[in-house]
LOTI-770265 format. One record per atom (N, C-alpha, C, O): x, z, y; residue number from 1; atom name; residue in three letters. Coordinates in steps of 0.02 Angstrom, whole numbers, plus 50000, padded with zeros to 5 digits. Atoms other than C-alpha are relative to their C-alpha. Layout:
<rs>
R      px      pz      py   vexro   lumza   lodren
R       X       Z       Y     NUM      CA      ALA
...
</rs>
This chain:
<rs>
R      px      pz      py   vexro   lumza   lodren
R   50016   49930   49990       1       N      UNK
R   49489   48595   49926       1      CA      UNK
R   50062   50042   49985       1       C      UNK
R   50100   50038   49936       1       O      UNK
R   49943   49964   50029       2       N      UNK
R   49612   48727   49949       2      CA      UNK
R   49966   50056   49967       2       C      UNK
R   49906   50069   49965       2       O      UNK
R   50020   49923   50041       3       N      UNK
R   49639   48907   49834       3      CA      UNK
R   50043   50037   50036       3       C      UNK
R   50102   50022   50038       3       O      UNK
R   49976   49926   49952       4       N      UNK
R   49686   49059   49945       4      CA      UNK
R   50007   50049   49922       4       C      UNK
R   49971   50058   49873       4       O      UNK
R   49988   49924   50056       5       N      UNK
R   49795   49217   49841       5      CA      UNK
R   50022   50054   50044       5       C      UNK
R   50034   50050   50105       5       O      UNK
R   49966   49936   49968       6       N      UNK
R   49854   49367   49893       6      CA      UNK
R   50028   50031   49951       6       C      UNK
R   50000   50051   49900       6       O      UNK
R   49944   49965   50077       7       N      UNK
R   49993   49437   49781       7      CA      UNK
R   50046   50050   50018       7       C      UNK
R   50086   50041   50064       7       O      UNK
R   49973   49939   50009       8       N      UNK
R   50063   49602   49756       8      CA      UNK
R   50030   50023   49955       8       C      UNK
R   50001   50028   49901       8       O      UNK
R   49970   49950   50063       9       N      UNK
R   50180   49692   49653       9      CA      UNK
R   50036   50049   50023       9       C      UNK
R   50079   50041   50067       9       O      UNK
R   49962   49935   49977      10       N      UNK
R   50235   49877   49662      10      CA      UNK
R   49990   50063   49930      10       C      UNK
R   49952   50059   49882      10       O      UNK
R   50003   49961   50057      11       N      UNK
R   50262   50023   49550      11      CA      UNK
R   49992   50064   50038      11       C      UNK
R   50022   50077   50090      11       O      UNK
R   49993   49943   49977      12       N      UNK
R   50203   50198   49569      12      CA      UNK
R   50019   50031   49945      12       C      UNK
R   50005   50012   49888      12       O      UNK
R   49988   49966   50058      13       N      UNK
R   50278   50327   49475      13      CA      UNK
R   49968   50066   50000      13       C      UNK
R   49954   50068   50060      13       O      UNK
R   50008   49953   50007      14       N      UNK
R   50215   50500   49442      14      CA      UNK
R   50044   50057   49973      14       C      UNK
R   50099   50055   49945      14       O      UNK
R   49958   49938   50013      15       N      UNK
R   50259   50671   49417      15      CA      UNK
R   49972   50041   49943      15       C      UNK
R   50008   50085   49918      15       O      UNK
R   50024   49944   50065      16       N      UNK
R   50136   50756   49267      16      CA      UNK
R   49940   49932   49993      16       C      UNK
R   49926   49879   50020      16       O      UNK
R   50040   50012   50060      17       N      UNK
R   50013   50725   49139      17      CA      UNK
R   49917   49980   50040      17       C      UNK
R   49875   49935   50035      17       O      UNK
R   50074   49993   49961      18       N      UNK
R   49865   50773   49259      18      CA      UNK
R   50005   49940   50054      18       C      UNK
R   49950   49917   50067      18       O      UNK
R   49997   50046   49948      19       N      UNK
R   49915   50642   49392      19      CA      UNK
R   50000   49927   49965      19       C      UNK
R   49965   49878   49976      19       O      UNK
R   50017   50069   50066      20       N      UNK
R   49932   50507   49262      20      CA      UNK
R   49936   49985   49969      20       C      UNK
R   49912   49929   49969      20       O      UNK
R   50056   49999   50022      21       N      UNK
R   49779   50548   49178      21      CA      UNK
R   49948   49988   50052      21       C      UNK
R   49897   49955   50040      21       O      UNK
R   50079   50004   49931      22       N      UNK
R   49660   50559   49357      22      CA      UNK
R   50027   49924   50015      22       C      UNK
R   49978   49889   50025      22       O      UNK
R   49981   50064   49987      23       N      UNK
R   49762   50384   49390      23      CA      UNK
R   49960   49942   49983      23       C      UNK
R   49933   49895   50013      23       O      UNK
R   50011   50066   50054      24       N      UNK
R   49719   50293   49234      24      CA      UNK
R   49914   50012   50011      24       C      UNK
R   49886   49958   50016      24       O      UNK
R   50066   49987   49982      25       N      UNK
R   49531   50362   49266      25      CA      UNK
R   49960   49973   50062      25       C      UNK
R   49905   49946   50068      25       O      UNK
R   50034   50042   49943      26       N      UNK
R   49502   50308   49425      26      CA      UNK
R   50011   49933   50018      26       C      UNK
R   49991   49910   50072      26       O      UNK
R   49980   50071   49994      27       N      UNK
R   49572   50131   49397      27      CA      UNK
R   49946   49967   49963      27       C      UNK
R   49901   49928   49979      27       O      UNK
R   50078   50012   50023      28       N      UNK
R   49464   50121   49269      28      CA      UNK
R   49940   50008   50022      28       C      UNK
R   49921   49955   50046      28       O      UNK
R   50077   49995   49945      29       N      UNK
R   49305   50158   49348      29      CA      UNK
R   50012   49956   50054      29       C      UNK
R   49961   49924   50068      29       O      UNK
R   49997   50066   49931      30       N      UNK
R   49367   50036   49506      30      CA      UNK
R   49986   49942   49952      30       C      UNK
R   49949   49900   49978      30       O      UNK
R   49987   50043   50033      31       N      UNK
R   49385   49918   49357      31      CA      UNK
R   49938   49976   49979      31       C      UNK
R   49911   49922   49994      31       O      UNK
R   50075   50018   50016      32       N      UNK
R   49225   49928   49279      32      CA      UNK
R   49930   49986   50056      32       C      UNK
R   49879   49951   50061      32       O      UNK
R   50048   50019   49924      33       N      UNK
R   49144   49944   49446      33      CA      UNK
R   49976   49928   50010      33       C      UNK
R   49920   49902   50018      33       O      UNK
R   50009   50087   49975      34       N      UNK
R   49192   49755   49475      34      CA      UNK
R   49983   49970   49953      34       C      UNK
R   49973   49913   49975      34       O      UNK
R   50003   50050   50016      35       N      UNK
R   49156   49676   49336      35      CA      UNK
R   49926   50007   49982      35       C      UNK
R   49895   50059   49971      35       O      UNK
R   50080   49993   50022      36       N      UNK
R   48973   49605   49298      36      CA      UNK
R   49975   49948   49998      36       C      UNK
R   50010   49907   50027      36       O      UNK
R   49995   50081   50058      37       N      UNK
R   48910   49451   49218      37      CA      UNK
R   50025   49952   50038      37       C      UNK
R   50006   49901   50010      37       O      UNK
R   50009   50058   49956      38       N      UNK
R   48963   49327   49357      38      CA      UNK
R   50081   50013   49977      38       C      UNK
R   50104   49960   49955      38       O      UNK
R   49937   49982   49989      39       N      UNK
R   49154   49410   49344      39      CA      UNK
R   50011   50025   49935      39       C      UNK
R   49984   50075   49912      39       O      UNK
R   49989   49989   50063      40       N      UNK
R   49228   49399   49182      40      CA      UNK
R   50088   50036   49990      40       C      UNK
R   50113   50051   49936      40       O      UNK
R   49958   49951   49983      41       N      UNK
R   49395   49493   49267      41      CA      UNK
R   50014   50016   50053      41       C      UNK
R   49981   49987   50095      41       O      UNK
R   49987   49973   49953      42       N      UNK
R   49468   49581   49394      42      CA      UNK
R   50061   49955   50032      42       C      UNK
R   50108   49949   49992      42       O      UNK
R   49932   50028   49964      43       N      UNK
R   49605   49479   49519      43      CA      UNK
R   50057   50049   49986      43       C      UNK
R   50112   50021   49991      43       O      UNK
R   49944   49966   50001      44       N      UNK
R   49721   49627   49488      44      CA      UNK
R   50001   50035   49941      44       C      UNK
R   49952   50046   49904      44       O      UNK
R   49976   49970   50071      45       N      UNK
R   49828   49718   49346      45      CA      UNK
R   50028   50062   50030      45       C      UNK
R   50054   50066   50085      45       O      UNK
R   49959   49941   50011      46       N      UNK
R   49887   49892   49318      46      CA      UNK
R   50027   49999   49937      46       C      UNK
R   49990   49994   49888      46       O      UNK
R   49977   49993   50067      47       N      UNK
R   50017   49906   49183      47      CA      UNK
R   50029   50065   49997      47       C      UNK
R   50053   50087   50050      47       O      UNK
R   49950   49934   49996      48       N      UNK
R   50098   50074   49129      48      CA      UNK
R   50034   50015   49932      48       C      UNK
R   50020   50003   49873      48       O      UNK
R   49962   50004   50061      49       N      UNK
R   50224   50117   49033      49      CA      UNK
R   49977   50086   49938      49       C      UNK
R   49960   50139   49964      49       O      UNK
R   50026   49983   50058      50       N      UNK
R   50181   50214   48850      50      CA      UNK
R   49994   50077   50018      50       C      UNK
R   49948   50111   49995      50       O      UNK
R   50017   49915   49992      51       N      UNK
R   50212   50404   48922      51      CA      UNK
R   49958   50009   50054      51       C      UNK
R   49948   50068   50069      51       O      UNK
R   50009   50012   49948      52       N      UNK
R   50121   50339   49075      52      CA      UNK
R   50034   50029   50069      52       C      UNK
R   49998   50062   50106      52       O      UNK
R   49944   49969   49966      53       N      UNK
R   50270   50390   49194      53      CA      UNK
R   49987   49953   50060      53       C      UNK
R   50011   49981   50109      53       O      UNK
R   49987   50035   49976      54       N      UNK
R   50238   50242   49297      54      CA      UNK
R   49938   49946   50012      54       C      UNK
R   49929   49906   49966      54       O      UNK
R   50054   50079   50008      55       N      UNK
R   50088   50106   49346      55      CA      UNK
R   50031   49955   50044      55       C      UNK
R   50050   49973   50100      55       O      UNK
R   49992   50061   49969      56       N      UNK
R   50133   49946   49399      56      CA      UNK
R   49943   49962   49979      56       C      UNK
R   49916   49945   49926      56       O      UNK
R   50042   50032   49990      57       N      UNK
R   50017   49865   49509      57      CA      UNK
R   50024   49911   50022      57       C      UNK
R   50076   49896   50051      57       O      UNK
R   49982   50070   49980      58       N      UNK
R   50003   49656   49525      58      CA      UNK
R   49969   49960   50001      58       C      UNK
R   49914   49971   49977      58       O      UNK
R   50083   50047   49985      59       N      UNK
R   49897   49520   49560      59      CA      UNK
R   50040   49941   49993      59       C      UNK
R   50097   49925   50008      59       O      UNK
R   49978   50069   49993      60       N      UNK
R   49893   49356   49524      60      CA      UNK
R   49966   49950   50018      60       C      UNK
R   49990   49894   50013      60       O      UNK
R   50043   50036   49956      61       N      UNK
R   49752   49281   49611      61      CA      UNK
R   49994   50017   50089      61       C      UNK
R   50020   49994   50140      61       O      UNK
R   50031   49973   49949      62       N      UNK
R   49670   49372   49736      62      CA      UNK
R   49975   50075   49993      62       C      UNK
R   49924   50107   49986      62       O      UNK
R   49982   49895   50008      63       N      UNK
R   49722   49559   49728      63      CA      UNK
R   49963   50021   50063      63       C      UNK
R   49964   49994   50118      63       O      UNK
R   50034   49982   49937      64       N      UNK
R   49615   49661   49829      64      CA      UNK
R   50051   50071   50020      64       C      UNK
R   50050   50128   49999      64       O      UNK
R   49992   49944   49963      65       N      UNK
R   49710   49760   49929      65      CA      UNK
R   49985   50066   50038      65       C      UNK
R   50013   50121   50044      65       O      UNK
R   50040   49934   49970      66       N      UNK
R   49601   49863   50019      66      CA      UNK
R   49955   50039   49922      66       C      UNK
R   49931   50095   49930      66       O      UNK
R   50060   49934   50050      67       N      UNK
R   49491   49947   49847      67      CA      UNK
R   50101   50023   49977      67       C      UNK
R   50119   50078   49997      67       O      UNK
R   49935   49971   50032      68       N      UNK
R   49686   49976   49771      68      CA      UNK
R   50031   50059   50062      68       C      UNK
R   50051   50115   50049      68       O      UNK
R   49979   49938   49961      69       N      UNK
R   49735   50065   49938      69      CA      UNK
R   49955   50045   49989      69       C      UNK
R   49984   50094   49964      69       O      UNK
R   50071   49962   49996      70       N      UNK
R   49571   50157   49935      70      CA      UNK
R   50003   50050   49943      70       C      UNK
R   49995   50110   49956      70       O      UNK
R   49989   49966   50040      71       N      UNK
R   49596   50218   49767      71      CA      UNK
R   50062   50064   50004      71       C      UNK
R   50060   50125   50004      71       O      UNK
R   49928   49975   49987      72       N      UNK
R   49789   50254   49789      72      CA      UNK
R   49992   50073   50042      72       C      UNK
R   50010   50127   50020      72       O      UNK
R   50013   49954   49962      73       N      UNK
R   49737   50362   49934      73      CA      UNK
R   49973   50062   49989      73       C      UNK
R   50000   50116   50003      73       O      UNK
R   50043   49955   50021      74       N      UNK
R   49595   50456   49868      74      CA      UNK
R   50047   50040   49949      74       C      UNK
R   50060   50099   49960      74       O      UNK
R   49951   49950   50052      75       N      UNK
R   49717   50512   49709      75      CA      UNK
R   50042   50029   50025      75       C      UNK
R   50041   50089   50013      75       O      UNK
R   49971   49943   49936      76       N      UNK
R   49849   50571   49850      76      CA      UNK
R   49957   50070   50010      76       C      UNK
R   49973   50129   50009      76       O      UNK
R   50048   49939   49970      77       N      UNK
R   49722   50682   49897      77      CA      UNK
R   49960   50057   49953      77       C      UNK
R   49950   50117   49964      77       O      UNK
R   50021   49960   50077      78       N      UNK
R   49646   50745   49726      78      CA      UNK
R   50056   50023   49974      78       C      UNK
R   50061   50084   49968      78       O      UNK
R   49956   49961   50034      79       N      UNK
R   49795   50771   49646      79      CA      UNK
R   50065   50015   50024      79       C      UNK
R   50112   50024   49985      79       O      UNK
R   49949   49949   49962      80       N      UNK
R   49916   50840   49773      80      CA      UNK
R   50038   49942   50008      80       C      UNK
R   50067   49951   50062      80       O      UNK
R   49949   50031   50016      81       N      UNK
R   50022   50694   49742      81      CA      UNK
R   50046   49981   50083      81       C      UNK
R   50024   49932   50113      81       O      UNK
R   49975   50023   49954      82       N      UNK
R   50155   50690   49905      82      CA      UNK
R   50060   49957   50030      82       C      UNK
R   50091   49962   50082      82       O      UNK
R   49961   50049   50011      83       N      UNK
R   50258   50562   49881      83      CA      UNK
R   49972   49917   50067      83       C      UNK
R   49913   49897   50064      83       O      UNK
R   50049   50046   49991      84       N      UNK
R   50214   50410   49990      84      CA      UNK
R   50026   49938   49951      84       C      UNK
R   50073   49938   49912      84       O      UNK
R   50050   50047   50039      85       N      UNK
R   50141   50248   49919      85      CA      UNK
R   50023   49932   50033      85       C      UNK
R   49984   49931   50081      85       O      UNK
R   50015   50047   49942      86       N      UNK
R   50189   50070   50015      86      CA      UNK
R   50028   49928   49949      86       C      UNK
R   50060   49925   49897      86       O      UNK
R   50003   50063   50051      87       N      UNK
R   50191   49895   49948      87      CA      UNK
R   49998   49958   50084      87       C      UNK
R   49989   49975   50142      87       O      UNK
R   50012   50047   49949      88       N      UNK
R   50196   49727   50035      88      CA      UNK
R   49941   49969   49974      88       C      UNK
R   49910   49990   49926      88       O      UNK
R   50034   50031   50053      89       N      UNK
R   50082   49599   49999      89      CA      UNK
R   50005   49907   50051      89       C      UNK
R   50025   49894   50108      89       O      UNK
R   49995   50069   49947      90       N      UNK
R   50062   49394   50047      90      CA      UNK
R   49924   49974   49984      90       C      UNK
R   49878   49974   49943      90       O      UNK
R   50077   50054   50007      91       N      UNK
R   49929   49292   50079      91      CA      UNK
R   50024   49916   50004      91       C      UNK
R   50066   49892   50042      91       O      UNK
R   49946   50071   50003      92       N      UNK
R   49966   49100   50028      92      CA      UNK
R   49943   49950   49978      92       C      UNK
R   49887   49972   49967      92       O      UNK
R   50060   50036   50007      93       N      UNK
R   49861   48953   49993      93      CA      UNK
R   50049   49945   49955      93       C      UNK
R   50109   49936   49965      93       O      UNK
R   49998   50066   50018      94       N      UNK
R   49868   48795   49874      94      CA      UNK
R   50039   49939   50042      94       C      UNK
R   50092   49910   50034      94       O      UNK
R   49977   50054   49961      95       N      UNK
R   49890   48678   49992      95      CA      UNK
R   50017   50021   50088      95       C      UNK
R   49993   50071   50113      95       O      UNK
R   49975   49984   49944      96       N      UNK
R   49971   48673   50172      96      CA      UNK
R   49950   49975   50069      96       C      UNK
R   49940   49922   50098      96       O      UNK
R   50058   49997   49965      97       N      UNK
R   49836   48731   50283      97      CA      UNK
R   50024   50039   50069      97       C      UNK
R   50078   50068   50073      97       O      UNK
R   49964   49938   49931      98       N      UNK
R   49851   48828   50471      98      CA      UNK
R   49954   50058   49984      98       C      UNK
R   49897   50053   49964      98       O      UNK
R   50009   49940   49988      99       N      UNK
R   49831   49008   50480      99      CA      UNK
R   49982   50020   49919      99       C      UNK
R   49951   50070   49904      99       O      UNK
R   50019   49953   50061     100       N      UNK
R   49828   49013   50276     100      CA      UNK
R   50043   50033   49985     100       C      UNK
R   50033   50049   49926     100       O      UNK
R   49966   49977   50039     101       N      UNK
R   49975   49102   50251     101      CA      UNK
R   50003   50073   50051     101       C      UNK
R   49978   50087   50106     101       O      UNK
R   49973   49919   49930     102       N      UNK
R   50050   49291   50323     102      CA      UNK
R   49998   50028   49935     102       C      UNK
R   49996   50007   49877     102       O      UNK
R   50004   49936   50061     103       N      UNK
R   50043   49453   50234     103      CA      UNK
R   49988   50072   50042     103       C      UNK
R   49967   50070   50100     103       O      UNK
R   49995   49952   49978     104       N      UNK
R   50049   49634   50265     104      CA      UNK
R   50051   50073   49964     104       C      UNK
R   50094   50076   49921     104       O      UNK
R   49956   49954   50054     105       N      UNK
R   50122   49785   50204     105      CA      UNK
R   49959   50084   50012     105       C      UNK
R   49929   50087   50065     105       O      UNK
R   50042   49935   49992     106       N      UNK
R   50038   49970   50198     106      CA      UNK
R   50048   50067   49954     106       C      UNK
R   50078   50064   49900     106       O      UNK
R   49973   49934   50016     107       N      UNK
R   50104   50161   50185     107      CA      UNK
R   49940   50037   49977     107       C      UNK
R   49885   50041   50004     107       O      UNK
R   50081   49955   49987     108       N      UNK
R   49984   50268   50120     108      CA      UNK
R   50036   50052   49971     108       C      UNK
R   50079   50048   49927     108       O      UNK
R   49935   49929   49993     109       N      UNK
R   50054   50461   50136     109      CA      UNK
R   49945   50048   50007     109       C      UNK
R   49903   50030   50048     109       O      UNK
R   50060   49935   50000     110       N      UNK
R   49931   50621   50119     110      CA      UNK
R   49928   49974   50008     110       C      UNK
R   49885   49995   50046     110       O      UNK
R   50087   50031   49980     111       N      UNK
R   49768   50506   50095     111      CA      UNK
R   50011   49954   50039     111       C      UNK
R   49994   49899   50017     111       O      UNK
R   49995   50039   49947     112       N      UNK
R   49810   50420   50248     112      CA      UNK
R   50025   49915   49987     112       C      UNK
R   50074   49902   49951     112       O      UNK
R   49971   50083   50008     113       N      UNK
R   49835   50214   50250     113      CA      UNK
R   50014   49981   50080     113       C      UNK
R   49979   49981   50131     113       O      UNK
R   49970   50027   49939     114       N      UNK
R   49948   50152   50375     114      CA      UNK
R   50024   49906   49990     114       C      UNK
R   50069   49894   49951     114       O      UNK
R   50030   50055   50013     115       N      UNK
R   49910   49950   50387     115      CA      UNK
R   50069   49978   50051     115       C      UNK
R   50095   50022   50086     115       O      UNK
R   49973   50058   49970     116       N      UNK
R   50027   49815   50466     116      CA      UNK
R   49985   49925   49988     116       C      UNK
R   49969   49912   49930     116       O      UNK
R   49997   50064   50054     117       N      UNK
R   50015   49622   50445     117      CA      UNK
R   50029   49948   50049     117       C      UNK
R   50030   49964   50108     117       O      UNK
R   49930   50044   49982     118       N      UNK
R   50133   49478   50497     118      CA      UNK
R   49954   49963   50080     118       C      UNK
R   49986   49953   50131     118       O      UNK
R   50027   50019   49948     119       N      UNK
R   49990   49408   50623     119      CA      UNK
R   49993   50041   50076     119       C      UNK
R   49998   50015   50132     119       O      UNK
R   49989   49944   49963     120       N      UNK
R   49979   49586   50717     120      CA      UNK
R   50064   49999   50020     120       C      UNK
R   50079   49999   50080     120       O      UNK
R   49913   49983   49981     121       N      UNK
R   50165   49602   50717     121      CA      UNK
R   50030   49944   50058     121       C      UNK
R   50074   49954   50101     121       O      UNK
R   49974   50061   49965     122       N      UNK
R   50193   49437   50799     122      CA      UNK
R   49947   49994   50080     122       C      UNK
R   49969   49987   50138     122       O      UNK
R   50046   49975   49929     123       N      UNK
R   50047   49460   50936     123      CA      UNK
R   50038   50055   50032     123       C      UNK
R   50041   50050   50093     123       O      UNK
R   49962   49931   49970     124       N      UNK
R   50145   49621   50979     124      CA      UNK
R   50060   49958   50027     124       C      UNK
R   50051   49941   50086     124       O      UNK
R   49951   50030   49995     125       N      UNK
R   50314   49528   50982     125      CA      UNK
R   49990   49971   50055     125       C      UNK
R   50009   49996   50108     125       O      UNK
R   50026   50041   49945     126       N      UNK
R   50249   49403   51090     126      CA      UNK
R   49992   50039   50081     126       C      UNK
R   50010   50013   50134     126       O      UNK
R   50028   49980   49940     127       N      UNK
R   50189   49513   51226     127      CA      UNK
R   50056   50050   50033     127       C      UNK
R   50057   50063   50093     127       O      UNK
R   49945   49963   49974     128       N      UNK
R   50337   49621   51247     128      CA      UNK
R   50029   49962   50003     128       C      UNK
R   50072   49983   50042     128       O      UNK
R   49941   50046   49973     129       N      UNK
R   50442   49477   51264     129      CA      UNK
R   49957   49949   50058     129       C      UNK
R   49981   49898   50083     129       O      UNK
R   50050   50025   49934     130       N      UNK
R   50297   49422   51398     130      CA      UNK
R   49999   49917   49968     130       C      UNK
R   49976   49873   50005     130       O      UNK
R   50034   50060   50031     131       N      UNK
R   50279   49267   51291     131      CA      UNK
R   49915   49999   50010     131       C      UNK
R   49880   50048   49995     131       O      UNK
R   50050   50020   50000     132       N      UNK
R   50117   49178   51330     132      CA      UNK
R   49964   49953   49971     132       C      UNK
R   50003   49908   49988     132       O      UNK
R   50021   50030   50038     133       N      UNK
R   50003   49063   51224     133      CA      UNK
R   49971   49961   50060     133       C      UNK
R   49936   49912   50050     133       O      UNK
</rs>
């Protein structure tokens, strides 16, 4: 049996007290959301440093990408923050399987999430160079 991850690491930084504070609040609450007797943690970490100037996000299982954009986004939007937001991420497996690996990478800029991923990119590629399967 294989184990599928998806691993991420990126740092956001902030600009005040209030954007730090609605940060660390709504991570928490995503946090507690997930866990519940079956799930004794979350696949992903936020660390920040002591003035909270900074969260670094990272996974070391199976980081969910999509609730972390989701969040990310929503705080864009609550607290003005206009900076954008973009990370890569991979998808990888245990053992050497077809179609377990790729990744993606995402912008997320005034709320908005702008999505790519290595399988899309290469379907595109393909067809402008009139490559056929």
């Amino acid at each position: 049996m294989a184990d599928y991850y998806t691993h991420f690491s990126f740092v956001v930084d902030v600009k005040n007290r209030e954007q730090a504070d609605g940060l660390k609040k709504m991570l928490t609450q995503a946090k507690n959301e997930e866990l519940n007797e079956e799930t004794l943690y979350t696949p992903w970490s936020c660390e920040t440093k002591d003035d909270l100037t900074s969260f670094w996000f990272h996974s070391d299982d199976c980081g969910q990408v999509d609730l972390i954009v989701d969040i990310l986004a929503k705080w864009q939007e609550d607290f003005n923050y206009d900076q954008p937001i973009c990370f890569e991420w991979a998808n990888t497996c245990s053992k050497p399987k077809l179609d377990a690996f790729g990744g993606g990478s995402v912008l997320i800029y005034k709320g908005e999430a702008h999505y790519t991923n290595t399988f899309d990119w290469l379907t595109k590629k393909k067809a402008e160079l009139g490559i056929v399967d």
